[in-house]
N, C-alpha and C positions, 0 to 999 in steps of 0.2 A: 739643619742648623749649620751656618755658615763662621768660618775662622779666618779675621783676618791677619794675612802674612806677616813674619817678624820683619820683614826687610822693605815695610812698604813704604818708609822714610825715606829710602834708597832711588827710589824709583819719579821719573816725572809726575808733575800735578795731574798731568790728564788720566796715566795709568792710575793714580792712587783716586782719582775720582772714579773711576770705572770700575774699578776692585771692588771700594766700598761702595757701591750702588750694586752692583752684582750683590752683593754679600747680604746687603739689606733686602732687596726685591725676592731671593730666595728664602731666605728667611719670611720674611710677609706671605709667600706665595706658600707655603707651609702652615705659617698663622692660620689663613685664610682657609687650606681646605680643613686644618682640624675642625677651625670652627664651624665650620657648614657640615662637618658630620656631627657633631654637636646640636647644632640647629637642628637640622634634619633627623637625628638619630640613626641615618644610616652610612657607611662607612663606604659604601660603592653608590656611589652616584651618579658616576658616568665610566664607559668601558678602560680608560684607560687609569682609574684609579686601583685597579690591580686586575689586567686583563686575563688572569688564569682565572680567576674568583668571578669575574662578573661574565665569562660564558658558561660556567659553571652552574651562576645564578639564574641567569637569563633562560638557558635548559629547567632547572625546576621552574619557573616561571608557567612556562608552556604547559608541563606537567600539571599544573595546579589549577590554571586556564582549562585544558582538557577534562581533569576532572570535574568543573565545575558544571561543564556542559553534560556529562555524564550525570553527575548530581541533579541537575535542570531537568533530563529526560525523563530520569526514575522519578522526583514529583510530581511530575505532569503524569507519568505514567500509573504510577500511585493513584494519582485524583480522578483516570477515566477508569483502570479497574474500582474504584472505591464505589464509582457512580454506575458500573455495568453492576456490582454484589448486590449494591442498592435496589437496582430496576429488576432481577431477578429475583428478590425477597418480595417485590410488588408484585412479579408474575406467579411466582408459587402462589400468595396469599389468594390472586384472582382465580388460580385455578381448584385451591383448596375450595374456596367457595361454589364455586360450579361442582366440583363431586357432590359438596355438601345437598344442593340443590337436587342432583340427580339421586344421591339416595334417599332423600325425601320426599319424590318422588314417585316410586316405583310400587309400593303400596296402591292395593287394592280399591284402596278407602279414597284415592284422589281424584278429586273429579278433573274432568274436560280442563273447565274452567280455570281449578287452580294452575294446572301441568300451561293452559298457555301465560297465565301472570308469572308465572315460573320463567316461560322461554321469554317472556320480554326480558328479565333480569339477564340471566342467559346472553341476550344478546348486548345489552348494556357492558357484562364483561367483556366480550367478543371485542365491540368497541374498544373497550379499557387496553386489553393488550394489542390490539394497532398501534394504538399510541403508545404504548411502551415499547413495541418491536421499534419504532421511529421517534425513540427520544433521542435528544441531541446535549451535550456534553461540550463546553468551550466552542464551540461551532460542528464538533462532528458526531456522527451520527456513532452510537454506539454500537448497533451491528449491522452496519454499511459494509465491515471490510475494508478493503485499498479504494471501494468508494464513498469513503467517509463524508463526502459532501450533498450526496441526494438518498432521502431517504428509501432505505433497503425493502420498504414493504409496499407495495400499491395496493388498492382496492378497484376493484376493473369491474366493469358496467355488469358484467355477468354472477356480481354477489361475491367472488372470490379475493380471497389475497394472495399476491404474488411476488415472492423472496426477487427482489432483482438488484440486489446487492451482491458481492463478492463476498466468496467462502476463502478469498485469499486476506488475512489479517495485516493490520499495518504494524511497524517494529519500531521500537526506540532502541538505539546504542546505548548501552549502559557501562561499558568497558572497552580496551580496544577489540579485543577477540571475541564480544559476545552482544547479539543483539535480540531484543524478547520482543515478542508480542505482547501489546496493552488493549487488546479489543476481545470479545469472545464473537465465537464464528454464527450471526444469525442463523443461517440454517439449519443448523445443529443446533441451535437453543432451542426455537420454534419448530426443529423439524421439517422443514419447510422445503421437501424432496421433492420434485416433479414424481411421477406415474403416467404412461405410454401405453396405448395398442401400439401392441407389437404384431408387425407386419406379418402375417401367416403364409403369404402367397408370395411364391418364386419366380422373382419378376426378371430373372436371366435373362436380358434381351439375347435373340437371335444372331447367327453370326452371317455378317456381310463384306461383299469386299473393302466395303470403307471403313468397319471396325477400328477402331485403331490398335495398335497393339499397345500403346501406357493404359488401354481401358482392359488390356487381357489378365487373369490371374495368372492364367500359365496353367497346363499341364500338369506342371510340377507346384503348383501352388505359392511359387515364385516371382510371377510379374514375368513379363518377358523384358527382354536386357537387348538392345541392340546389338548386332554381331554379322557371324558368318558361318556357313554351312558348306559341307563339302554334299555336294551331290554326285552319285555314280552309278551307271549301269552293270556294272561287273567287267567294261573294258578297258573305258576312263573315265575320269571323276574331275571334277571341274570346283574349286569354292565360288560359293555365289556370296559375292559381297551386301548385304542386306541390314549395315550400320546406319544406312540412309529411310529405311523402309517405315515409312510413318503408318502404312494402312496394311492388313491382310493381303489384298488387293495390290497393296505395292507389292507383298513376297512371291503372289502370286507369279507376277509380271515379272520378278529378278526371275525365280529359278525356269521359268520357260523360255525367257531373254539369252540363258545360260546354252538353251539346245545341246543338253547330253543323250545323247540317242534321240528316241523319242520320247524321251519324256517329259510331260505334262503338269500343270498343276492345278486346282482351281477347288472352291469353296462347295462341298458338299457334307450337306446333313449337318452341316455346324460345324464341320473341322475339315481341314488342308487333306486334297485327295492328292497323290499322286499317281497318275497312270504310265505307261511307258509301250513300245511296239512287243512283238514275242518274244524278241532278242533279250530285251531290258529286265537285268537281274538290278532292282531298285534298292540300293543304300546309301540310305542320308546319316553324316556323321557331322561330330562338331568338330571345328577348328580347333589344333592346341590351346586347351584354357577357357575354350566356351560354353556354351550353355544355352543356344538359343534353338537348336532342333530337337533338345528334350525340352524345352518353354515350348517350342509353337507345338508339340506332342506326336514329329514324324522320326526321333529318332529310331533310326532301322542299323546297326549296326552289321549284321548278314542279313542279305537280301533272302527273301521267301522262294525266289523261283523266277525264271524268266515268265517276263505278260503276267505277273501277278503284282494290282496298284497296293500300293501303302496309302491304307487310309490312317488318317491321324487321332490323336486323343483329343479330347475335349478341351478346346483352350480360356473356357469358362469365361465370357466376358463380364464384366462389372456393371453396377447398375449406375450410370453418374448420372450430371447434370444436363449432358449434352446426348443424352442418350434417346433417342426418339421414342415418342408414346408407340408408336406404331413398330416397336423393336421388341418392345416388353413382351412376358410369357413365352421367350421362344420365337416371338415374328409374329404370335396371334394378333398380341394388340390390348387393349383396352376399352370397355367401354365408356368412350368420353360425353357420347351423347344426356345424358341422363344428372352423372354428378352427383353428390353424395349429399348427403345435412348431419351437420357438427350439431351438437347441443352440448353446450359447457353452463353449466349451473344454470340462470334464467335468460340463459339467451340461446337461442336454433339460429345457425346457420345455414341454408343452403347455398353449397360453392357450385355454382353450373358453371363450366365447363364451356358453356356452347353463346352464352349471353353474359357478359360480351366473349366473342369466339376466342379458344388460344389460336394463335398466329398457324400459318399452313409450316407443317412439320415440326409442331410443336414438342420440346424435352419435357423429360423427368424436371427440370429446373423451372419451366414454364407451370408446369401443373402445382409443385412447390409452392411456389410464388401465390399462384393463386388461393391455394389454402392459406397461407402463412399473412395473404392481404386481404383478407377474407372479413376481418373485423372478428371471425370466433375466438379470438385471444388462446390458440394452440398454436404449435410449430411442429410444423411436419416436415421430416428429413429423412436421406438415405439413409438408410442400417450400418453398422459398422463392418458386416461381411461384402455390402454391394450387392445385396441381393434382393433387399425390396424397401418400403419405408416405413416409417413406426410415426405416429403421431403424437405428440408429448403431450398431456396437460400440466400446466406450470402454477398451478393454482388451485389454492386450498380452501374447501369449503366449495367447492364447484366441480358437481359429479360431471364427467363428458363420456358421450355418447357417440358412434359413426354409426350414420345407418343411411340404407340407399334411399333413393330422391326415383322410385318405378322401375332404376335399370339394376345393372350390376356392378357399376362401377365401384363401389367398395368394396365389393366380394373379390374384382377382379384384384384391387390392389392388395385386396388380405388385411383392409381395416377395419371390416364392419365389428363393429362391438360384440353383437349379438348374430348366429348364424346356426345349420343344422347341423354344422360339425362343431361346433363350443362344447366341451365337456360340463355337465353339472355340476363337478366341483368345483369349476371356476365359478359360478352363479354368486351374486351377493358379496362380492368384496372376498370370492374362497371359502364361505361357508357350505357355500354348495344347498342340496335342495335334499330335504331330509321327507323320509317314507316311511310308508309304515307296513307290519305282514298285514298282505291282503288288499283290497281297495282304498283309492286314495282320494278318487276324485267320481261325483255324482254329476255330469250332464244331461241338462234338459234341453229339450227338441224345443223351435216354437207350438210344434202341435202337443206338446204337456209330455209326451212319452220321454223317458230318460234312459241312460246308459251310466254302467259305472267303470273305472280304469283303472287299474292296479299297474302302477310305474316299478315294479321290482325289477329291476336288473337293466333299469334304463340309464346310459351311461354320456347318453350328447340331448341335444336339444331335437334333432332328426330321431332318436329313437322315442322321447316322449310322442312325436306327432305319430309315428306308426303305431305307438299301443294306442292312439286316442283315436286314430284311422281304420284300427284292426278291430276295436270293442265296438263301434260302433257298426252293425251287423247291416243294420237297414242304409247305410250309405248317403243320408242325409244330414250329415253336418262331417264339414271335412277341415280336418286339423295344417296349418300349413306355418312358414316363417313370413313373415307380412315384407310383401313388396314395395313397399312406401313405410318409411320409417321401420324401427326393429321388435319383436316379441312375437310370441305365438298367435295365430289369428285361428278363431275359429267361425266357419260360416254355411248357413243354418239353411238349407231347402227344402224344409220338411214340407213349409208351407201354413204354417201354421196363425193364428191371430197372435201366441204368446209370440214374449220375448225369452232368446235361449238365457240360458243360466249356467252356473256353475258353483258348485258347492262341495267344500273338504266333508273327507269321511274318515273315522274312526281318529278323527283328534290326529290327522296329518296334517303337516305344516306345506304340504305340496304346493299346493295351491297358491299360497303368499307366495312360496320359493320362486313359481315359474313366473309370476306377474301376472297370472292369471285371476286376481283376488279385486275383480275391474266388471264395469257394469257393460251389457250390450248397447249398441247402437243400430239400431234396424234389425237384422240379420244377422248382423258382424260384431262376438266379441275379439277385440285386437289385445292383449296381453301389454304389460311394460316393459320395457328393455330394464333387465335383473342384470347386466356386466356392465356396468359402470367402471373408470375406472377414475380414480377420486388420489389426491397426493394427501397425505398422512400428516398430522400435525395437533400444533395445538391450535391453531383457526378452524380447521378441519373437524377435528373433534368437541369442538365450541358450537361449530354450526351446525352438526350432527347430532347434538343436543338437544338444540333450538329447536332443531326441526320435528327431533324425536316428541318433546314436549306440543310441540303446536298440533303434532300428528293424532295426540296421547295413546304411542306407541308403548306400551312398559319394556320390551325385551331390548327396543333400540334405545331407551332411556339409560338401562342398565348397562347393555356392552357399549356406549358412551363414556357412563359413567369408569367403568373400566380401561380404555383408549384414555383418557386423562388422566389415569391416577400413572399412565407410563411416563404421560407428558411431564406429569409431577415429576418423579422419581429423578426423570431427565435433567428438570431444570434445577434441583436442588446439588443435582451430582455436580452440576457445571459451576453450578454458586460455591458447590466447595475447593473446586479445582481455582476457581477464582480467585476466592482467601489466598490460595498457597500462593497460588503469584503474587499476592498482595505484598504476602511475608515474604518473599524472595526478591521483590523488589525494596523490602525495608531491611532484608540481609545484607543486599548489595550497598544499600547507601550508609551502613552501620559501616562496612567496609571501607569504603570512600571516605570516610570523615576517618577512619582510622590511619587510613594511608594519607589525607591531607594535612595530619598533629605531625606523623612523622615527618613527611617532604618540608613541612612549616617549621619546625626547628632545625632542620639542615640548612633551609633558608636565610634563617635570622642570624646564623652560626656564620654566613658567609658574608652574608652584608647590610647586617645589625651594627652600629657602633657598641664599641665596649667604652662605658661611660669612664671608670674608673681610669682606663689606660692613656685615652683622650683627653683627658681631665689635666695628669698629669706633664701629656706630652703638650698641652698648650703652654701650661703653666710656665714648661723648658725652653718652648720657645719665645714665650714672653722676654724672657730674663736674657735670652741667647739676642733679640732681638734690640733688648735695650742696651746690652753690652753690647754691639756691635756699632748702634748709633753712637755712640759714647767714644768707641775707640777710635770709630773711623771720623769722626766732629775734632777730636783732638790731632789726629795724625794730621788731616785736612789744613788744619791753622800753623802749622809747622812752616817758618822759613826757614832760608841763609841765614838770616838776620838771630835767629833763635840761637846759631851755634856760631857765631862770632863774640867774640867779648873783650 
């Protein structure tokens, strides 16, 4: 509010017009912003209506913006755990139902008939949770994982389901320092583990001079490390610089390049020999700070003796990619002629090996390949030691099998399923093959004569065929593991018109256990491969069911029905854990709106108009406004003339 001067009669027309126009326009420009916080109701409108107040504001701004997107996350996040609590109150319910089924089941009184109207249902569930493991939620997939856009479960030509989603979950920020998961992890709902032969056979390829050394463990179980060695005969010692040495073959080449006395080096029996003339007392040491002649395994720190070679330790090479078939076992090799047959649920594969040929000097990664494009829907890979491979099955509800294709080539790689060294209690998924005191198994000849076999104290699949090789006295039917595909084979020269046979004695379950519970063919009964190895779940235990019932098996109906009620227990535990994040998610946003009342009246505090204050300050300068027109209208008309008289 502007004051005009006592002396401004005193003053020229043009300064007394500038005053008062100053005096007015400030005034008005005062009128003006009360009134627009009036209009507006807020008192900062722009930064420099009180620029401490309006960065102050502009900071909670942001604050309240941040929280709201925090608030946006937790609802959203809310609404896809709400819809995962959802879809697992569907899964329990489908799996309550299938127990329900299996122990209705398992009674004496149920015929054939009903047990397969039983597995159709069975399999209608089976269905049902496909499509629940691949429900979809705002666009994404509820246990996808971080791949929330393609659905987490496939169903592959072989009957199987396979989890190919991410166990890694996706996060919403819901504060600055805290970000949650809003998905629950498929594979751990459904269970949904792969299960592997695991490679038996020690595929340590051979050591050569083109080895490399990034494919050696070391001696020291280390890796070997590029460096340098001191080599010496006991007169002088020379370091052989060997930072460069890519191959065995190349250290070879350094330390003889080196010529300390006579000494020599070169690749024997699998490790670095050193020999030297009579003179040469041999000691190889490391460089200050090294480590690469206890890696390649000739540290000799005192020589043995003049003319006596340092033979070196084992420097274990790895099994990789680039490893040649013709390295593996030692340098024996492999037989590639022959090739193996996968069987994953209702599909056999045989991968030969020889049509179409692997390439001349074909790796471990060539043979890989071939398996892994094979169409059997496994993944066969190196072991985590580098020492042989394991073949995975990734799919549930689809038992898989290795067995050889007439050669060895699965025995050589250590993946057959079934062989004469398997222990019986791996049989059957670990149940193993249960016996009885006394005889367990009644074989008949084709000529009608029979034999009986007591399995007490048989502990591999090799020692069943010798008690069923040793009982049988007369030498015509001879127990073996079947060279084309996997199981016990027995085959019968008695000579006779019958067909042999086999039949359990004293109420032994032998018989089932070994897959011997199978009808002859000509002369040859061939047994079934009992080492399956099958991934665990609830598709798994669904189709385990199915099959149990189609089979009207009672025992597999029952330890089904038992495998589901884990599944159950599972998926109820994770529905609860679900809840809590629910509520943790509706703790955090009870919080959020708590902190947004407070930030909201520090807000309004800053640049809210205060009605009453404003009210009064217009009012002031209303009145300041029309005095000043008033004073300065009067001053303005003042002449000479005024004060002449």
């Amino acid at each position: 509010m502007s004051v005009l001067p006592l002396n401004l009669a005193r003053v020229s027309n043009l300064t007394r017009s500038s005053l008062v126009t100053s005096s007015v326009s400030r005034t008005q420009a005062q009128l003006a912003q009360v009134q627009n916080e009036l209009t507006t109701g807020k008192r900062l409108n722009r930064p420099s209506d009180d620029p401490g107040d309006s960065s102050a504001a502009i900071q909670l701004q942001k604050v309240l913006e941040q929280r709201k997107a925090y608030a946006d996350n937790i609802d959203a996040a809310k609404g896809q755990l709400s819809e995962v609590d959802s879809t697992l109150g569907d899964l329990s319910a489908l799996l309550q139902q299938a127990q329900t089924i299996a122990s209705a089941n398992v009674g004496s009184d149920v015929t054939p008939d009903a047990r397969k109207s039983a597995a159709a249902v069975v399999q209608s569930i089976y269905q049902q949770a496909v499509s629940l493991g691949n429900k979809q939620f705002n666009g994404v997939y509820l246990f996808g994982g971080d791949k929330a856009t393609e659905p987490p479960f496939e169903v592959g030509e072989n009957g199987g389901v396979k989890f190919v989603g991410s166990g890694t979950t996706l996060l919403n920020r819901v504060d600055e320092n805290a970000s949650l998961s809003f998905m629950a992890n498929g594979a751990e709902v459904f269970g949904a583990t792969s299960t592997r032969i695991t490679g038996t056979a020690d595929l340590t390829p051979g050591v050569t001079a083109a080895t490399r050394l990034s494919d050696l463990r070391g001696a020291a179980n280390e890796g070997v490390k590029s460096g340098s060695i001191v080599v010496g005969n006991g007169t002088i010692s020379t370091t052989v610089d060997l930072s460069h040495a890519d191959t065995l073959g190349d250290v070879v080449t350094a330390i003889n390049a080196a010529a300390v006395g006579g000494i020599t080096a070169a690749i024997g029996g699998g490790n670095l020999v050193l020999t030297g003339g009579g003179g040469d007392n041999i000691t190889v040491n490391e460089v200050s700070g090294g480590s690469m002649a206890s890696q390649l395994g000739i540290l000799t720190t005192t020589g043995s003796g003049a003319g006596v070679p340092v033979t070196g330790t084992a420097t274990q090479p790895l099994v990789t990619d680039l490893t040649p078939l013709t390295a593996l076992n030692g340098g024996a090799g492999i037989d590639v002629a022959s090739g193996l047959t996968i069987t994953s649920g209702t599909k056999t594969v045989t991968v030969n090996f020889t049509s179409p040929p692997l390439r001349l000097g074909a790796t471990v990664g060539d043979l890989l390949n071939a398996i892994n494009d094979s169409g059997a829907d496994v993944t066969a890979r190196i072991n985590a030691a580098g020492t042989g491979i394991d073949i995975i099955n990734p799919n549930q509800g689809a038992q898989m099998t290795v067995s050889e294709n007439g050669g060895t080539t699965a025995a050589d790689l250590g993946v057959r399923s079934l062989n004469a060294t398997t222990p019986l209690s791996e049989l059957n998924f670990g149940k193993g093959v249960k016996t009885v005191a006394g005889d367990d198994l009644s074989i008949t000849r084709s000529d009608g004569t029979n034999f009986t076999v007591d399995l007490d104290g048989a502990a591999t699949i090799q020692d069943v065929i010798d008690k069923i090789n040793t009982a049988d006295t007369l030498g015509t039917m001879t127990a073996s593991v079947a060279a084309t595909g996997n199981g016990i084979v027995l085959t019968d020269t008695a000579g006779g018109v019958g067909a042999p046979g086999i039949t359990a004695l004293n109420f032994s379950t032998a018989l089932k256990d070994l897959g011997l519970d199978v009808t002859a063919t000509g002369t040859v009964l061939t047994g079934r491969d009992v080492n399956p190895v099958a991934a665990q779940g609830v598709f798994a235990n669904l189709a385990a069911l199915r099959d149990a019932l189609e089979n009207n098996d009672a025992a597999a109906i029952t330890e089904s029905g038992e495998h589901l009620q884990t599944d159950y227990d599972r998926v109820v535990r994770t529905r609860g854990e679900t809840g809590a994040r629910v509520q943790e998610f509706e703790s955090r946003k009870d919080r959020l709106d708590d902190q947004n009342i407070a930030t909201q009246a520090l807000l309004s505090e800053l640049q809210d108009t205060d009605f009453t204050s404003a009210i009064a300050k217009f009012e002031t300068l209303q009145t300041s406004l029309q005095a000043a027109m008033q004073a300065g209208g009067r001053s303005l008309s003042l002449s000479l003339m005024d004060f002449l008289g």
